[in-house]
MOPAC internal coordinates of N, CA, C and O (Angstrom, degrees):
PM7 1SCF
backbone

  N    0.0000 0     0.00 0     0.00 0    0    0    0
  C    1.4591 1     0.00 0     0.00 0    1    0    0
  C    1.5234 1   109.27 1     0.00 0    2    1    0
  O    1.2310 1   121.32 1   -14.13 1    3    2    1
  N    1.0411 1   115.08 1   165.87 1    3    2    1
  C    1.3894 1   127.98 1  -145.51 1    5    3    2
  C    2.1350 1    99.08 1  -110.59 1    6    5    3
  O    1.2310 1   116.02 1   -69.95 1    7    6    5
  N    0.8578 1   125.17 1   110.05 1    7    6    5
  C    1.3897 1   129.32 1  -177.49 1    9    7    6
  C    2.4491 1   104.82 1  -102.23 1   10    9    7
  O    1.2310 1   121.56 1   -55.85 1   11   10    9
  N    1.2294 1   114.61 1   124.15 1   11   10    9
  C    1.5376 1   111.32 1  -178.83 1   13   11   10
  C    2.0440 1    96.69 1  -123.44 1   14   13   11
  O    1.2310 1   142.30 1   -51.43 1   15   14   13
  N    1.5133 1    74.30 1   128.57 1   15   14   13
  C    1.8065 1    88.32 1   172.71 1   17   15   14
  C    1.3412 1    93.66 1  -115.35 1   18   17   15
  O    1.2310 1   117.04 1   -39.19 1   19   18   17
  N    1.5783 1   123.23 1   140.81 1   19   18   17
  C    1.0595 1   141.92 1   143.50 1   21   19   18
  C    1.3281 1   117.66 1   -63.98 1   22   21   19
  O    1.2310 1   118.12 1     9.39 1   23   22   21
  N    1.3187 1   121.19 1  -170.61 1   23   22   21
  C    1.9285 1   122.18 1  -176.00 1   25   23   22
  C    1.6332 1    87.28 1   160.09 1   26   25   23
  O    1.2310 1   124.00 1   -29.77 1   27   26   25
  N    1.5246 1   109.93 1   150.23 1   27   26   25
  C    1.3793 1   131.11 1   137.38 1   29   27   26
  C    1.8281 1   114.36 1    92.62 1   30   29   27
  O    1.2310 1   130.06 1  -150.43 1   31   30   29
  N    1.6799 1    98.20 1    29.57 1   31   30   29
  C    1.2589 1   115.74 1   175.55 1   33   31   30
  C    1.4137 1   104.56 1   -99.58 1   34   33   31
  O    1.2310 1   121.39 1   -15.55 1   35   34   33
  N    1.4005 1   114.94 1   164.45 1   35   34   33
  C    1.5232 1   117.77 1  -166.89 1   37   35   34
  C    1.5911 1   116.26 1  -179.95 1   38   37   35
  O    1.2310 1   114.77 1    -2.06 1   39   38   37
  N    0.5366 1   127.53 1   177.94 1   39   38   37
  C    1.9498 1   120.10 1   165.46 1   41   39   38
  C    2.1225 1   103.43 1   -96.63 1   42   41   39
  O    1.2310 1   141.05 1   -42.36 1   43   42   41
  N    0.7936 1    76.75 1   137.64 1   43   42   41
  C    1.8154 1   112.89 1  -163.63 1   45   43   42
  C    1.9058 1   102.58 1  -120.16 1   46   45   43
  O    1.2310 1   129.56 1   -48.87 1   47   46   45
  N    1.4085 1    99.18 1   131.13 1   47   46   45
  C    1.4673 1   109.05 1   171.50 1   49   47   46
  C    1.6709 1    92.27 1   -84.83 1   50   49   47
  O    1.2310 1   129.68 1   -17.61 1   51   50   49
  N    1.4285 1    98.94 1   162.39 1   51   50   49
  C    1.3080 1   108.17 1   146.15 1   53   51   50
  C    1.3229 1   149.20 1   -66.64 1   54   53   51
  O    1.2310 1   119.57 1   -46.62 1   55   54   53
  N    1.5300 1   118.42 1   133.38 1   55   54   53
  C    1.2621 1   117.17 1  -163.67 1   57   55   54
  C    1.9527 1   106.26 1    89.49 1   58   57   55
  O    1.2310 1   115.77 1   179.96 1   59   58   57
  N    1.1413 1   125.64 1    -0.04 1   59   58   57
  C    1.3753 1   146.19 1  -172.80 1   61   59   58
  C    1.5027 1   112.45 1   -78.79 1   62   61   59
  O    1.2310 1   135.31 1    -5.95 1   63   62   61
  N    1.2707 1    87.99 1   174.05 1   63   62   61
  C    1.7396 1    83.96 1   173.96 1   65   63   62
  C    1.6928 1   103.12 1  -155.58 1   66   65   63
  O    1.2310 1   139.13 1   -28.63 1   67   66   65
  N    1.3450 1    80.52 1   151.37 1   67   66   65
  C    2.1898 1    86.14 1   164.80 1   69   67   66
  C    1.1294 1   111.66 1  -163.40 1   70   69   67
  O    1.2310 1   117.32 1   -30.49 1   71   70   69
  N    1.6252 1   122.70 1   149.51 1   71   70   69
  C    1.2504 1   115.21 1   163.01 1   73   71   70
  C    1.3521 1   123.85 1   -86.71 1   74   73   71
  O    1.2310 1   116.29 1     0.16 1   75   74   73
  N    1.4470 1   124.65 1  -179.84 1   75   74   73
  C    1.2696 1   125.98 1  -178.21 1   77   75   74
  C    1.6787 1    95.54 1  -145.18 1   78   77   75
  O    1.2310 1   125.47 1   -53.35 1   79   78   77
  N    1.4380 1   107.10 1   126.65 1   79   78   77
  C    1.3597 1   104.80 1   175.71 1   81   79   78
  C    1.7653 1   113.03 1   -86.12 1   82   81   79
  O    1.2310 1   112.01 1    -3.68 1   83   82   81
  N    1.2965 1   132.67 1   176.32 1   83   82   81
  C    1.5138 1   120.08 1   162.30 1   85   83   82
  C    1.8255 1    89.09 1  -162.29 1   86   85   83
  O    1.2310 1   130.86 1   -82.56 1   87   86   85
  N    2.1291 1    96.65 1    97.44 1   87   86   85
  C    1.4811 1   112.12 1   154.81 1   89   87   86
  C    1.2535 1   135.97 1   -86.28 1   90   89   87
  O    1.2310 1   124.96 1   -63.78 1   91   90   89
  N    1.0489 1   108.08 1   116.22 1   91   90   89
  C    1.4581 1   112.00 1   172.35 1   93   91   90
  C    1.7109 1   118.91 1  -101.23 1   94   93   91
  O    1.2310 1   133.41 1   -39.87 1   95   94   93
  N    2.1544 1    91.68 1   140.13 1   95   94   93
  C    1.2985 1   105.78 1  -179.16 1   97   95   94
  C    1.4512 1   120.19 1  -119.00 1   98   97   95
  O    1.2310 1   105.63 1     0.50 1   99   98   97
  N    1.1268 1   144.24 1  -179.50 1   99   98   97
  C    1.1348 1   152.45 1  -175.59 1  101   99   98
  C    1.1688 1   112.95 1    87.80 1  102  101   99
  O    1.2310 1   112.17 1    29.59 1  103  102  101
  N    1.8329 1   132.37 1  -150.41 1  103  102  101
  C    1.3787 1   139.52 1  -154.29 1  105  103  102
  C    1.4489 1    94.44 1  -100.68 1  106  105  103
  O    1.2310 1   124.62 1   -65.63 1  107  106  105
  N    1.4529 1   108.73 1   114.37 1  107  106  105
  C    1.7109 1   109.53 1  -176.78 1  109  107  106
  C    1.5892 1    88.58 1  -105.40 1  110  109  107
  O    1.2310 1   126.59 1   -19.91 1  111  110  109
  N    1.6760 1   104.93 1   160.09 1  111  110  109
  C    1.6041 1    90.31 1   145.92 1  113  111  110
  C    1.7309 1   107.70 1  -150.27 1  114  113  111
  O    1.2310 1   130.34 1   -52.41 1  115  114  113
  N    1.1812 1    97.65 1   127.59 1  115  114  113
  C    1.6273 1   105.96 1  -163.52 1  117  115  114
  C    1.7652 1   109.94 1    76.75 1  118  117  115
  O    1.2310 1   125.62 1    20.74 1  119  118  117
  N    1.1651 1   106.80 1  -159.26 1  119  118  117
  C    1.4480 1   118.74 1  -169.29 1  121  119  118
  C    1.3536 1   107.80 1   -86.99 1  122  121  119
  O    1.2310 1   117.98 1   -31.11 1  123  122  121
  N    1.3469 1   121.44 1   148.89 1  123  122  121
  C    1.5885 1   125.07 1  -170.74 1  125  123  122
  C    1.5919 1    90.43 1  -105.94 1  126  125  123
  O    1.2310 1   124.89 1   -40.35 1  127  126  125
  N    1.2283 1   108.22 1   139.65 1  127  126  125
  C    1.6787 1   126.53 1   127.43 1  129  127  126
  C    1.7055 1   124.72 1   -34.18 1  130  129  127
  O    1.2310 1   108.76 1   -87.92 1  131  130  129
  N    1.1094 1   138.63 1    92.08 1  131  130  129
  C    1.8079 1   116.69 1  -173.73 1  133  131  130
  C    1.7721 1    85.76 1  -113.23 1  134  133  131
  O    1.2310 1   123.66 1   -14.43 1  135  134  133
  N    1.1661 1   110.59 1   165.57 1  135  134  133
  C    1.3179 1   119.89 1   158.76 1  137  135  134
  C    1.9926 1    93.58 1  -135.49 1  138  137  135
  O    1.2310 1   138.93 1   -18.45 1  139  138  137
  N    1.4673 1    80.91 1   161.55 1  139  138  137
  C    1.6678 1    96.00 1   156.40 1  141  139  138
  C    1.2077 1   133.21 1  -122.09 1  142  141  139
  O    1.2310 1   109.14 1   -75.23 1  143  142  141
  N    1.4931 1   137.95 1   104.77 1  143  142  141
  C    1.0476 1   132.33 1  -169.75 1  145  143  142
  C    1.7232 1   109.11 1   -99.44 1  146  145  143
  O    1.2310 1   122.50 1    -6.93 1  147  146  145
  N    1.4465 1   112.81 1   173.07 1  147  146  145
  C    1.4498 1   124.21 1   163.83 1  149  147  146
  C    1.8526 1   124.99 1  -122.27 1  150  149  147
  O    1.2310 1   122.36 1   -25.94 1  151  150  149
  N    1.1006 1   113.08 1   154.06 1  151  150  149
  C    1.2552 1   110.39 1   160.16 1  153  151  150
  C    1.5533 1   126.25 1  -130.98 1  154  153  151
  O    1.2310 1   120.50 1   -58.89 1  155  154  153
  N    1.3004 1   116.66 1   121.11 1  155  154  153
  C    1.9123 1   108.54 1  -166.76 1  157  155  154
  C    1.5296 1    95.22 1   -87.38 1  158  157  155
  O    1.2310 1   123.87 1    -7.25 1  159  158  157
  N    1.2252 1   110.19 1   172.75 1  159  158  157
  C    1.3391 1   108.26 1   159.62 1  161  159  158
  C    1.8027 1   143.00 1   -75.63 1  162  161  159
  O    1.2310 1   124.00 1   -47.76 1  163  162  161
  N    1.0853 1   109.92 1   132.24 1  163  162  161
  C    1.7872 1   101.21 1  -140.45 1  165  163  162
  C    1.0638 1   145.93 1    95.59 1  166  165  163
  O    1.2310 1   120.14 1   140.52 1  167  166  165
  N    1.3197 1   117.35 1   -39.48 1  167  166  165
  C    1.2403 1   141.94 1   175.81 1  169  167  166
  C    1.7845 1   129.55 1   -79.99 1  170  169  167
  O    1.2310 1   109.78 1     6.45 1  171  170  169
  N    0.8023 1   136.78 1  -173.55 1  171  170  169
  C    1.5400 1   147.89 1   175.08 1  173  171  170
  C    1.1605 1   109.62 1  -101.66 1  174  173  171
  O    1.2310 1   121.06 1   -27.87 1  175  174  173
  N    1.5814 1   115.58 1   152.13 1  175  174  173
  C    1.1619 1   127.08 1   175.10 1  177  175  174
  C    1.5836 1   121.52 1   -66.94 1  178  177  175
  O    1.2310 1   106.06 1   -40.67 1  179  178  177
  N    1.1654 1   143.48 1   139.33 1  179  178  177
  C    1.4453 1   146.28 1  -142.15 1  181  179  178
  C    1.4873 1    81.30 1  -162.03 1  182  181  179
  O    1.2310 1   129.89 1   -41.30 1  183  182  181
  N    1.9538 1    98.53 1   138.70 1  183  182  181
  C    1.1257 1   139.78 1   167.43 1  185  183  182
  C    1.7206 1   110.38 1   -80.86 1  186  185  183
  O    1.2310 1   113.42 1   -73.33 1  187  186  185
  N    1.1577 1   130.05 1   106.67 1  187  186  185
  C    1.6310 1   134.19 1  -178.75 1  189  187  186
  C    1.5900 1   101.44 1   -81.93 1  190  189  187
  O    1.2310 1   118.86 1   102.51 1  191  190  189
  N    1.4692 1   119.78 1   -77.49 1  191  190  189
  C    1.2689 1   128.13 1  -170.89 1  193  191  190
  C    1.8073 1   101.34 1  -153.29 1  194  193  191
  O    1.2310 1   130.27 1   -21.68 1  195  194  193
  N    1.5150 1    97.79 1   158.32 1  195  194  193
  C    1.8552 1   115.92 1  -167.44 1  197  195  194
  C    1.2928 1   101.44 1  -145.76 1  198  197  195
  O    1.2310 1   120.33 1   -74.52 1  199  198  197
  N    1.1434 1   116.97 1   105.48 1  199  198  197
  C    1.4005 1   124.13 1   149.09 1  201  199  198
  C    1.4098 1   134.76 1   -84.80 1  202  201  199
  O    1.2310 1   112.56 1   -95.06 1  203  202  201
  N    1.2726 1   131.64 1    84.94 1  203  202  201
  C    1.2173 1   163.81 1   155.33 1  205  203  202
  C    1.9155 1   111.38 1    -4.18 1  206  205  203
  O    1.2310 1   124.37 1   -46.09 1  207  206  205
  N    1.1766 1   109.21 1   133.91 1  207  206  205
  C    1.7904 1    97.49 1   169.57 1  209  207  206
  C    1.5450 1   114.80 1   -43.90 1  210  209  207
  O    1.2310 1   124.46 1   119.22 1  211  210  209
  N    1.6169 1   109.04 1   -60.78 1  211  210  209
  C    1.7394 1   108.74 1   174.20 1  213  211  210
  C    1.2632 1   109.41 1   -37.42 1  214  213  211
  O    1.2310 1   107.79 1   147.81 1  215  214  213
  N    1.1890 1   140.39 1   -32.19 1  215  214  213
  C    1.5956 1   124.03 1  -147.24 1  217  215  214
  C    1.2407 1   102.26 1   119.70 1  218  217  215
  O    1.2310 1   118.43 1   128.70 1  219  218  217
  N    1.6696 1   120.60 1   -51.30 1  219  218  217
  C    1.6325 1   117.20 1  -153.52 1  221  219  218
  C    1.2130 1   121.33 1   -30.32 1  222  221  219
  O    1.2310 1   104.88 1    -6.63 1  223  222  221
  N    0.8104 1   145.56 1   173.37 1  223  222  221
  C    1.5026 1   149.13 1   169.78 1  225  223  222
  C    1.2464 1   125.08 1  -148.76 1  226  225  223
  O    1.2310 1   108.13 1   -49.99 1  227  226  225
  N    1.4151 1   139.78 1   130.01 1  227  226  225
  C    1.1463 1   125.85 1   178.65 1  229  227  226
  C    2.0688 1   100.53 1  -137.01 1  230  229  227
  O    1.2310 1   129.24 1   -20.17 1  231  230  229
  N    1.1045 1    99.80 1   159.83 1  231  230  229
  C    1.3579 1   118.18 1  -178.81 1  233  231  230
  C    1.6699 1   122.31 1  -126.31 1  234  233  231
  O    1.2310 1   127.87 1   -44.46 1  235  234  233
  N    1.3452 1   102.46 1   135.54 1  235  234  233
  C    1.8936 1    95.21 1   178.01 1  237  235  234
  C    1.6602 1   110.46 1   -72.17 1  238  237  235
  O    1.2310 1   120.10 1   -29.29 1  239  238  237
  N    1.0940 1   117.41 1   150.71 1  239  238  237
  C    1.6690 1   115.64 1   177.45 1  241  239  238
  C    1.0431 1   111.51 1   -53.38 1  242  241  239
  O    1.2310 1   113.32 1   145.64 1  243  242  241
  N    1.8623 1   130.24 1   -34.36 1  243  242  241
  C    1.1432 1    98.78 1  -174.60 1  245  243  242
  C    1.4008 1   135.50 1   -97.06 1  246  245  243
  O    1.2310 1   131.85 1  -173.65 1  247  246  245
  N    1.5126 1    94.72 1     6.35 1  247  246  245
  C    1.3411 1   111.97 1   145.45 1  249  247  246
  C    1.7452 1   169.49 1   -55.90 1  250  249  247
  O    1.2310 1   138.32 1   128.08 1  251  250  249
  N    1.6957 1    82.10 1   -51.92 1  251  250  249
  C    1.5459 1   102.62 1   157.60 1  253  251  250
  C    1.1410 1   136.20 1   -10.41 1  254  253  251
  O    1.2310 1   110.34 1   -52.95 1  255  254  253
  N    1.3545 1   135.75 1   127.05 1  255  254  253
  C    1.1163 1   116.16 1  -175.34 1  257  255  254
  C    1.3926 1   139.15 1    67.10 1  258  257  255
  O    1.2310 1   131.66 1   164.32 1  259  258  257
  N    0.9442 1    95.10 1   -15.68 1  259  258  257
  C    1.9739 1   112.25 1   158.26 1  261  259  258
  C    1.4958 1   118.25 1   -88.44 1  262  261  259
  O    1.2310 1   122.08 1   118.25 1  263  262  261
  N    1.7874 1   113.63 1   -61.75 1  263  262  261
  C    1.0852 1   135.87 1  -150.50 1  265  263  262
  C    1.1983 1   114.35 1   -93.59 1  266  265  263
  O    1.2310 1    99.66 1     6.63 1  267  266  265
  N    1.0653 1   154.31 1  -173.37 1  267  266  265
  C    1.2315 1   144.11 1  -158.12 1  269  267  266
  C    1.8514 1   117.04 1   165.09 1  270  269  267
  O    1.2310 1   124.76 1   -80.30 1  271  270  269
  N    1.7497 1   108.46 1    99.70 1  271  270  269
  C    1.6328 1    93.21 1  -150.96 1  273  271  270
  C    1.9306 1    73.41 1  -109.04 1  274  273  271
  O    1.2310 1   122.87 1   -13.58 1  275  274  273
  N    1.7083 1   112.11 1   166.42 1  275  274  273
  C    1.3240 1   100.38 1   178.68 1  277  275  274
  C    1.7414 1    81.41 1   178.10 1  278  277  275
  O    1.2310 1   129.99 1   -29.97 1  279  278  277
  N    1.5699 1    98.35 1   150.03 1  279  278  277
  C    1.4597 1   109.74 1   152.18 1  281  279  278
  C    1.2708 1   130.98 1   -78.84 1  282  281  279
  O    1.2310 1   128.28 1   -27.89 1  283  282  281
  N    1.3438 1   101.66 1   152.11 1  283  282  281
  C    1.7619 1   120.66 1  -178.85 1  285  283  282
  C    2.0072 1    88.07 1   -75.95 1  286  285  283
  O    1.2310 1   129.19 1   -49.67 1  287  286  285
  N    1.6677 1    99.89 1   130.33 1  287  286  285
  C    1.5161 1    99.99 1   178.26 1  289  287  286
  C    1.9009 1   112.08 1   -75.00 1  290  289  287
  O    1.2310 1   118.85 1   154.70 1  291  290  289
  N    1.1138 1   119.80 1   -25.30 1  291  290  289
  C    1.2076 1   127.55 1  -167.18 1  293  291  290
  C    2.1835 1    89.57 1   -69.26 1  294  293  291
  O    1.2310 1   126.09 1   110.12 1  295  294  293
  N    1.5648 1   105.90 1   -69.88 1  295  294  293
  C    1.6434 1   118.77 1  -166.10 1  297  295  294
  C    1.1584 1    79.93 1  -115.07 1  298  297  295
  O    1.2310 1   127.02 1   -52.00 1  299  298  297
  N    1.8278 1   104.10 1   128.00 1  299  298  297
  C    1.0603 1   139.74 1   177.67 1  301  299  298
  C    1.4865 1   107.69 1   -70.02 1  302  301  299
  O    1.2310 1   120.41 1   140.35 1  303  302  301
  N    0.8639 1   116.83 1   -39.65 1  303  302  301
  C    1.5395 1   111.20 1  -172.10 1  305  303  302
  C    1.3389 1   120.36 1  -120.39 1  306  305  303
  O    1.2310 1   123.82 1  -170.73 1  307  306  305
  N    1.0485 1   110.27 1     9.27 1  307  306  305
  C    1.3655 1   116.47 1   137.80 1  309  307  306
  C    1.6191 1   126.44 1   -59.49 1  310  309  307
  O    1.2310 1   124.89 1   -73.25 1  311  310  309
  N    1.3705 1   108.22 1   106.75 1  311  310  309
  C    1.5441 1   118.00 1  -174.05 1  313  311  310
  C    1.3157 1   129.99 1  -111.38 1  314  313  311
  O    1.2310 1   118.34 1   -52.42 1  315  314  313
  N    1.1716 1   120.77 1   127.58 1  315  314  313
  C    1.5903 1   112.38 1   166.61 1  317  315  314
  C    1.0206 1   146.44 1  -118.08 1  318  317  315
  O    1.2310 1    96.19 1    -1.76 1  319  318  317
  N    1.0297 1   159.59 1   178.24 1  319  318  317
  C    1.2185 1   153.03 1  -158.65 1  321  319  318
  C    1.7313 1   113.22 1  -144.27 1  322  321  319
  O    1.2310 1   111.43 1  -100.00 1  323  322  321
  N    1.6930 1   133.75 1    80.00 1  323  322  321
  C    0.9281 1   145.08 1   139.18 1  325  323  322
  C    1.5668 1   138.12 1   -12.59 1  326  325  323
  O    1.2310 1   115.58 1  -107.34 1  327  326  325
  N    0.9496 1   125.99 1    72.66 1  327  326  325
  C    1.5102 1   128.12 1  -146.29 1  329  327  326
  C    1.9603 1   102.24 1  -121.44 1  330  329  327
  O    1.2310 1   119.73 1   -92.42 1  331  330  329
  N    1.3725 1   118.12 1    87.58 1  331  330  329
  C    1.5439 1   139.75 1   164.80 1  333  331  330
  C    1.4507 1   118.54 1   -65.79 1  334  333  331
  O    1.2310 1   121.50 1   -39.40 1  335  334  333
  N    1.0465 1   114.74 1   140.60 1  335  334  333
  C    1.5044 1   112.60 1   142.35 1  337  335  334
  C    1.7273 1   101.97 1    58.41 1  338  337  335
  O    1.2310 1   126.22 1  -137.94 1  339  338  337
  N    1.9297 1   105.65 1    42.06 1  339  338  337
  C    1.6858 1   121.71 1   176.83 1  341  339  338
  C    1.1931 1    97.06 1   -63.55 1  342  341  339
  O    1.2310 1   125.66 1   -24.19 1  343  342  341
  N    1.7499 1   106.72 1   155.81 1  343  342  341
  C    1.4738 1   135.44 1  -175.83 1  345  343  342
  C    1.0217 1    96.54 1  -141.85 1  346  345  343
  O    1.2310 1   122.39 1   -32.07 1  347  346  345
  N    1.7058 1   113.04 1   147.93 1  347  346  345
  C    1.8159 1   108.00 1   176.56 1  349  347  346
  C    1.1485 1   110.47 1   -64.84 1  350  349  347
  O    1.2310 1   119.63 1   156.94 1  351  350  349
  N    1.2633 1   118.31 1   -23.06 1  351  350  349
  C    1.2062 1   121.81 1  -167.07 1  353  351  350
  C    1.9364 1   109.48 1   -59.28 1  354  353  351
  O    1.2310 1   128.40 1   169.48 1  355  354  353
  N    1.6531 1   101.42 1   -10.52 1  355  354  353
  C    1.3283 1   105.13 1  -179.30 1  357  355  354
  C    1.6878 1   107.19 1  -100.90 1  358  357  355
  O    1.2310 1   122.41 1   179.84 1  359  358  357
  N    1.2709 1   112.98 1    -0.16 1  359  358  357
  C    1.3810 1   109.53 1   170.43 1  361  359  358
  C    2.0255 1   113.29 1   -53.27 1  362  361  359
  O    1.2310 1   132.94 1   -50.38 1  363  362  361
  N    1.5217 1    92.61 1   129.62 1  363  362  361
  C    1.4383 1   100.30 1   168.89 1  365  363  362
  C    1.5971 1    93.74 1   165.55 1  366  365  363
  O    1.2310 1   128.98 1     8.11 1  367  366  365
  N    1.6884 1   100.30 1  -171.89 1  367  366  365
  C    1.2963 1   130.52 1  -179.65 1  369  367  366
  C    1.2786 1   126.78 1   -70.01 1  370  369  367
  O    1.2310 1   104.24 1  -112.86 1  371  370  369
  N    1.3432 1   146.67 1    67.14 1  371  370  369
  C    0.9673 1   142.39 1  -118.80 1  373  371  370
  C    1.9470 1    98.11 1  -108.29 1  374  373  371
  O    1.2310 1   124.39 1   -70.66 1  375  374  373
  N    1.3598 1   109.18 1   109.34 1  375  374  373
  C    1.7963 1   104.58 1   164.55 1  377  375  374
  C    0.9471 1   135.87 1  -130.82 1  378  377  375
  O    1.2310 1   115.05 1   -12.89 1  379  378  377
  N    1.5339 1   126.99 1   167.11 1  379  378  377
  C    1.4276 1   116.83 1   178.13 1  381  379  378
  C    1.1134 1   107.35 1  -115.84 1  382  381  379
  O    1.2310 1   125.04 1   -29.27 1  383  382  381
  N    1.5802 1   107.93 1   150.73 1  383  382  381
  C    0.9338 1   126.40 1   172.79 1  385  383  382
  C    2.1956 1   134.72 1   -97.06 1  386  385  383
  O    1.2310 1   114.29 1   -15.62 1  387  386  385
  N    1.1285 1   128.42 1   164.38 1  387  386  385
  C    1.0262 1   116.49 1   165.06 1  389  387  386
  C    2.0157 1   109.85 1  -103.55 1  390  389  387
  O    1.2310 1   121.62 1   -76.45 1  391  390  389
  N    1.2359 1   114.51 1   103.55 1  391  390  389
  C    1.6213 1   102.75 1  -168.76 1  393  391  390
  C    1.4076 1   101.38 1   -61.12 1  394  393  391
  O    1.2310 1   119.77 1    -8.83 1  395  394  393
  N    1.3004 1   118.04 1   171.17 1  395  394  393
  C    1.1604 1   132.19 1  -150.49 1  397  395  394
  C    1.6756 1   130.26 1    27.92 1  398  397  395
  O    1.2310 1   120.03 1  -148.95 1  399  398  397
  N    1.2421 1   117.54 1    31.05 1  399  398  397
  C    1.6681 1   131.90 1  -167.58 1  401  399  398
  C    1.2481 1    92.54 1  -128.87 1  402  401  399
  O    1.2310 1   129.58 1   -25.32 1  403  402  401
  N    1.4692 1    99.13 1   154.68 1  403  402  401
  C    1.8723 1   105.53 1   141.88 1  405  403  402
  C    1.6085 1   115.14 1   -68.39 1  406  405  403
  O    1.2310 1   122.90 1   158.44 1  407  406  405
  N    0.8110 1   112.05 1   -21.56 1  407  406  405
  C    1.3807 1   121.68 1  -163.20 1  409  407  406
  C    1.5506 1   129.14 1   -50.32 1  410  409  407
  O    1.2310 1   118.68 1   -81.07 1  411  410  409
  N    1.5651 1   120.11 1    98.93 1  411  410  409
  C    1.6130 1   107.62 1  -176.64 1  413  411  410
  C    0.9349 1    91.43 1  -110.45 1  414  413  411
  O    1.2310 1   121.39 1     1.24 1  415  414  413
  N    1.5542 1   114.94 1  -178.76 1  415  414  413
  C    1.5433 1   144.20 1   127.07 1  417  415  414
  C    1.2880 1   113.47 1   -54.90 1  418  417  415
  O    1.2310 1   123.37 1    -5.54 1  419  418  417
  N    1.7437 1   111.15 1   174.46 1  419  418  417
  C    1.3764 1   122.93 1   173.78 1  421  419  418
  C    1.4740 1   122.68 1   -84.87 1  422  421  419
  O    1.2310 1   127.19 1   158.62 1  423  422  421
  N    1.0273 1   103.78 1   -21.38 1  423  422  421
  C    1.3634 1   115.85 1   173.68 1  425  423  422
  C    1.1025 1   103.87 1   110.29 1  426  425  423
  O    1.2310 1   114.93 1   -22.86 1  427  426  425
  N    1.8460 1   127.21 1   157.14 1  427  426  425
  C    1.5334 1   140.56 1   132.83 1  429  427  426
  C    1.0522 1   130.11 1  -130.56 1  430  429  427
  O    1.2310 1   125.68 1   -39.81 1  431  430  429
  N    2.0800 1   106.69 1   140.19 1  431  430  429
  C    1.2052 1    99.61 1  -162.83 1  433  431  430
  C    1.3627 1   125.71 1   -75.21 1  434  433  431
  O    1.2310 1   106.99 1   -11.46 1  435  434  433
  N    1.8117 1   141.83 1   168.54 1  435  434  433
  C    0.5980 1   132.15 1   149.15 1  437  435  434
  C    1.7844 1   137.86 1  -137.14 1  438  437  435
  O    1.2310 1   126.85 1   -88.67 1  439  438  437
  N    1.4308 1   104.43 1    91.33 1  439  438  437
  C    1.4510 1    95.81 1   177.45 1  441  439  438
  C    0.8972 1   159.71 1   -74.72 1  442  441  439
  O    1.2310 1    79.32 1   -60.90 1  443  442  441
  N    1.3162 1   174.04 1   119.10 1  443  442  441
  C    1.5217 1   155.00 1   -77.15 1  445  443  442
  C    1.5609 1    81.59 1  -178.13 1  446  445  443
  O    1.2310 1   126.27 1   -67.36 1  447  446  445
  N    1.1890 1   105.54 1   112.64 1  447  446  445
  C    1.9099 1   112.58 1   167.31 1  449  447  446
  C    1.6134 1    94.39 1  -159.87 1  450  449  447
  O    1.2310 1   121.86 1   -14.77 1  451  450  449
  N    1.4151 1   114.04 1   165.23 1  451  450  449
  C    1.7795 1   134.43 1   142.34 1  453  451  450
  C    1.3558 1    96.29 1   -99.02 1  454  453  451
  O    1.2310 1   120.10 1   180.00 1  455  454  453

């Protein structure tokens, strides 16, 4: 079974940037699916960006163009999540997921203030 650690959340100015790694341990086989989701406070859980076994990739709109999800070339499934040009509006709980699993991480936070 498949175990996901998050890493590399923090409080972030605006207009900032950080990455967020998401490792996975246990019995893989072949390339994983990860997505990254968020959670604000109050709110529902929201899909950010998913990287697919193919490669595919998809991004939430209000993301685009900011964010940036991609594999580590060395470990395949090792994933991260590239995050430019933060807005509070991106403050929240940031996790990954394994698609098609139950399987999350614990989450990390991330706040967006001056």
């Amino acid at each position: 079974q498949v175990q996901l650690a998050e890493s590399g959340g923090g409080l972030a100015q605006p207009g900032g940037s950080l990455r967020l790694s998401c490792a996975p341990s246990g019995t893989m086989f072949g390339r994983l699916g990860i997505g990254w989701y968020r959670q604000a406070a109050g709110k529902q859980r929201e899909v950010v960006a998913r990287i697919f076994p193919d490669d595919n990739i998809k991004y939430a709109d209000s993301v685009q163009g900011r964010f940036t999800i991609y594999r580590d070339n060395a470990a395949q499934n090792l994933v991260y999540l590239q995050m430019n040009n933060l807005k509070p509006e991106d403050t929240a709980v940031y996790y990954c997921h394994h698609l098609g699993s139950h399987t999350w991480g614990q989450g990390t936070q991330v706040p967006v203030s001056s």
